[in-house]
C-alpha positions in Angstrom: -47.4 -39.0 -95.6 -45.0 -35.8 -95.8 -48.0 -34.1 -94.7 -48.3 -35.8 -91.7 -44.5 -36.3 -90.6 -44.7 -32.2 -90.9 -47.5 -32.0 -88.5 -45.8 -34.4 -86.2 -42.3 -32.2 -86.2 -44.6 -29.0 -85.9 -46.6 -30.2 -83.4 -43.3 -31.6 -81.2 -41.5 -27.8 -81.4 -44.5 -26.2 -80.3 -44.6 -29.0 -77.4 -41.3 -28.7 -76.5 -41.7 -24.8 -76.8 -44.2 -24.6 -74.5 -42.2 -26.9 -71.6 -39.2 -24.6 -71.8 -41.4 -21.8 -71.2 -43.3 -23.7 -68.7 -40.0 -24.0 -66.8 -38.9 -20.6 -67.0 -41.9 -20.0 -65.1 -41.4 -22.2 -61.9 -38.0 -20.8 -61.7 -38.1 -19.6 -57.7 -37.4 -16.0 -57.5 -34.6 -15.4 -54.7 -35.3 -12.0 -52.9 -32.3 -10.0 -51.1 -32.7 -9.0 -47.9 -31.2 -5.9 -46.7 -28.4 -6.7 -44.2 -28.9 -6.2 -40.7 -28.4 -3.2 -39.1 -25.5 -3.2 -36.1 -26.1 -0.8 -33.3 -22.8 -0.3 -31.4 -23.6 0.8 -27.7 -21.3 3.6 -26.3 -18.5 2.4 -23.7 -19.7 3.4 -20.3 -17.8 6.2 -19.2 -15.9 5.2 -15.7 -16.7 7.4 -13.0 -13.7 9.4 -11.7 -12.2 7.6 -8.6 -12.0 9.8 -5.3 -7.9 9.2 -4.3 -7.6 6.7 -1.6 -6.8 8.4 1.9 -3.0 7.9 3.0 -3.1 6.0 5.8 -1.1 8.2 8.9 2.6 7.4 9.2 3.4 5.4 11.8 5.4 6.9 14.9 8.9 5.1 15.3 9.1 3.1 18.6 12.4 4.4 19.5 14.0 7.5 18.0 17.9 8.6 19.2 17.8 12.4 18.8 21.8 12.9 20.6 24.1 10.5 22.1 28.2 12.0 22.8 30.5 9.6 23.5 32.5 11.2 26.5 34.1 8.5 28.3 35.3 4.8 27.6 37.0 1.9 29.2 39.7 0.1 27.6 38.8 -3.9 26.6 41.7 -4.9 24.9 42.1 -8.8 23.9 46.0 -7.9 23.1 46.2 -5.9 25.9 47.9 -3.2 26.7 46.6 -0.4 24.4 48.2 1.8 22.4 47.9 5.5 22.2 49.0 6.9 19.5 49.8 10.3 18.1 47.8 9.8 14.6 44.5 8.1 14.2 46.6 5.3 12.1 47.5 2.1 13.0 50.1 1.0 10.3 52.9 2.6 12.1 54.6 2.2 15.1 56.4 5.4 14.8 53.3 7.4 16.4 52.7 5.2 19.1 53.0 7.7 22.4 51.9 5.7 25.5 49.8 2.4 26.7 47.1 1.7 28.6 45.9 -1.0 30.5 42.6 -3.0 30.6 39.5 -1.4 32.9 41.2 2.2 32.5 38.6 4.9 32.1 39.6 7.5 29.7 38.2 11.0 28.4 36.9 11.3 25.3 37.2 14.3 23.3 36.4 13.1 19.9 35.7 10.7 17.1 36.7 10.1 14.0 37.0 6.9 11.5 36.9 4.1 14.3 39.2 6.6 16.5 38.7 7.6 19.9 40.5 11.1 20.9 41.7 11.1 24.6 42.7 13.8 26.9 44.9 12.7 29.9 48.2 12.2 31.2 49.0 10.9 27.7 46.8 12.3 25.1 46.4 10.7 21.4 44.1 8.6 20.0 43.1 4.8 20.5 41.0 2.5 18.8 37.6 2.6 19.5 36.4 -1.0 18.5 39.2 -2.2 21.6 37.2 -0.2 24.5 33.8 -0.6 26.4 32.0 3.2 25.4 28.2 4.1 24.9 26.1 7.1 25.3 27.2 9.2 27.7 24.7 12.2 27.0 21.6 10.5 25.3 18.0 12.1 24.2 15.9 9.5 22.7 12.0 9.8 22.0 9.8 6.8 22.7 7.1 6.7 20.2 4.8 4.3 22.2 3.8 2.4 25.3 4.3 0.0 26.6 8.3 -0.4 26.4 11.3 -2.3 28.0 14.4 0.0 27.3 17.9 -1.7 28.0 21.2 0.2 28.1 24.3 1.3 30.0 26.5 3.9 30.9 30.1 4.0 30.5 31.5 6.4 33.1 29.5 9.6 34.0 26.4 10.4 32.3 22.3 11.4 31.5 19.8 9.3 29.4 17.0 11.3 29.0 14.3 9.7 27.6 10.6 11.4 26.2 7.0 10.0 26.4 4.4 11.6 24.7 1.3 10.6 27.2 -2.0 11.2 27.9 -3.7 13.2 30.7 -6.0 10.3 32.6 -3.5 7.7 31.8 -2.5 5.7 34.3 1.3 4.1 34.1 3.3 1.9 36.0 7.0 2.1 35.6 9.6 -0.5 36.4 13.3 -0.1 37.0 16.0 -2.5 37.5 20.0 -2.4 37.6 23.1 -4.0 38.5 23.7 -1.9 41.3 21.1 -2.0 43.1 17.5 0.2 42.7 18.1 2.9 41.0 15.1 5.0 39.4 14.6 7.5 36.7 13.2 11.0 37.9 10.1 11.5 36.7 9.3 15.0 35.3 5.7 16.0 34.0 5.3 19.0 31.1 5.0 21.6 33.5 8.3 20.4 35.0 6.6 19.1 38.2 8.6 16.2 39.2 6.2 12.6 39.9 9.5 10.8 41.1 12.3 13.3 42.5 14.9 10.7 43.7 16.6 7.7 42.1 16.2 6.2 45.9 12.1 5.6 44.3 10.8 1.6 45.7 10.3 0.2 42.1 7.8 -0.6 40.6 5.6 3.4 40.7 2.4 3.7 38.8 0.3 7.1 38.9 -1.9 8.7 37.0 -0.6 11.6 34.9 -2.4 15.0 35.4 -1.6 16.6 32.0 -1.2 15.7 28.1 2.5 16.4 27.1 6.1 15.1 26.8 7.0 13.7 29.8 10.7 13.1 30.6 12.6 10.0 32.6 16.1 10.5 33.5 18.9 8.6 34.4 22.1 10.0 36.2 25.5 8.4 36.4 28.5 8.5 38.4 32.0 7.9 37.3 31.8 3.9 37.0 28.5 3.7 35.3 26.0 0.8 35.4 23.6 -1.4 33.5 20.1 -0.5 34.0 16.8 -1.6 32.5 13.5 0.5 32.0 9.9 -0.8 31.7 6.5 1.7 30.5 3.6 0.0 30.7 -0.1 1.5 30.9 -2.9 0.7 32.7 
């Protein structure tokens, strides 16, 4: 009986023995992989940009090279004007003569808002209370076609400068408030297209050369409103 119950314990070990061992065996075996490899493409190199071209300036329509004030006519709301001996108006002490409204006078300078006057009575008056302009003008005109307005105060010359084009053909237009009155015409070899301001308006001709081309206007002592058209064809 001892015998037995021996061989029974025996016999269990050696069972249980061999199922341990039988599960160490079905155990899964867990391999390691080696990690991925990361390739790392080089940043595409930019190609140098060629600098943008600078567009060309553009040419100013109008351009006022010289304008002298030499004569002005007294507009005064609080009429008569003063003259005074100093450009400065705080004091009545300097005050020198008077002038009344629609007198022309001769300017010899300008300073601060001040008008310098030669004369019977010379001094200064205030230039914001008279009628003045550009007596001697030169202004450029960048391009055609163009309406030019202005006026002269007194005597004067408005000179004005057209760069144009041998071929071209223009027609110029001039009007005023005294009348017809036309700007001589004078080509770059200083041939003269329009010789007299008596010239029917409107004139178009064709221009014979490439070059600055001049229009002129003249004055007499009261002056005038006058207006100037360019216009190509």
């Amino acid at each position: 009986m001892l015998l037995d119950t021996f061989w029974l314990r025996l016999s269990g070990s050696a069972a249980l023995i061999a199922l341990i061992a039988g599960c160490s065996s079905q155990v899964p075996t867990v391999s390691t992989s080696p990690a991925p490899t990361v390739s790392v493409s080089p940043s595409p190199i930019a190609a140098p940009q060629s600098p943008q071209a600078t567009p060309p300036a553009q040419k100013e329509p109008r351009t006022v090279e010289k304008c002298v004030i030499r004569m002005a006519k007294v507009n005064d709301p609080e009429s008569p004007l003063n003259i005074r001996s100093t450009p400065d108006a705080s004091s009545k002490d300097n005050i020198v003569g008077q002038l009344k409204n629609g007198s022309f006078v001769d300017v010899q300078d300008q300073q601060n808002g001040w008008l310098k006057i030669s004369g019977a009575t010379p001094g200064w008056i205030a230039q914001s209370r008279t009628e003045h302009g550009c007596n001697e003008k030169v202004e450029r005109i960048g391009q055609v076609p163009i309406e030019i307005r202005d006026r002269f105060i007194g005597t004067g010359s408005h000179s004005y400068r057209f760069n144009l084009t041998k071929g071209q053909r223009i027609t110029v237009t001039s009007s005023s408030d005294r009348g017809s009155i036309f700007p001589v015409i004078i080509a770059p070899n200083g041939q003269r297209l329009v010789a007299s301001p008596d010239q029917p308006s409107p004139w178009t001709g064709e221009l014979t050369e490439t070059g600055e081309y001049t229009f002129e206007y003249e004055s007499n002592f009261k002056g005038y409103e006058y207006t100037l058209s360019v216009e190509p064809r």
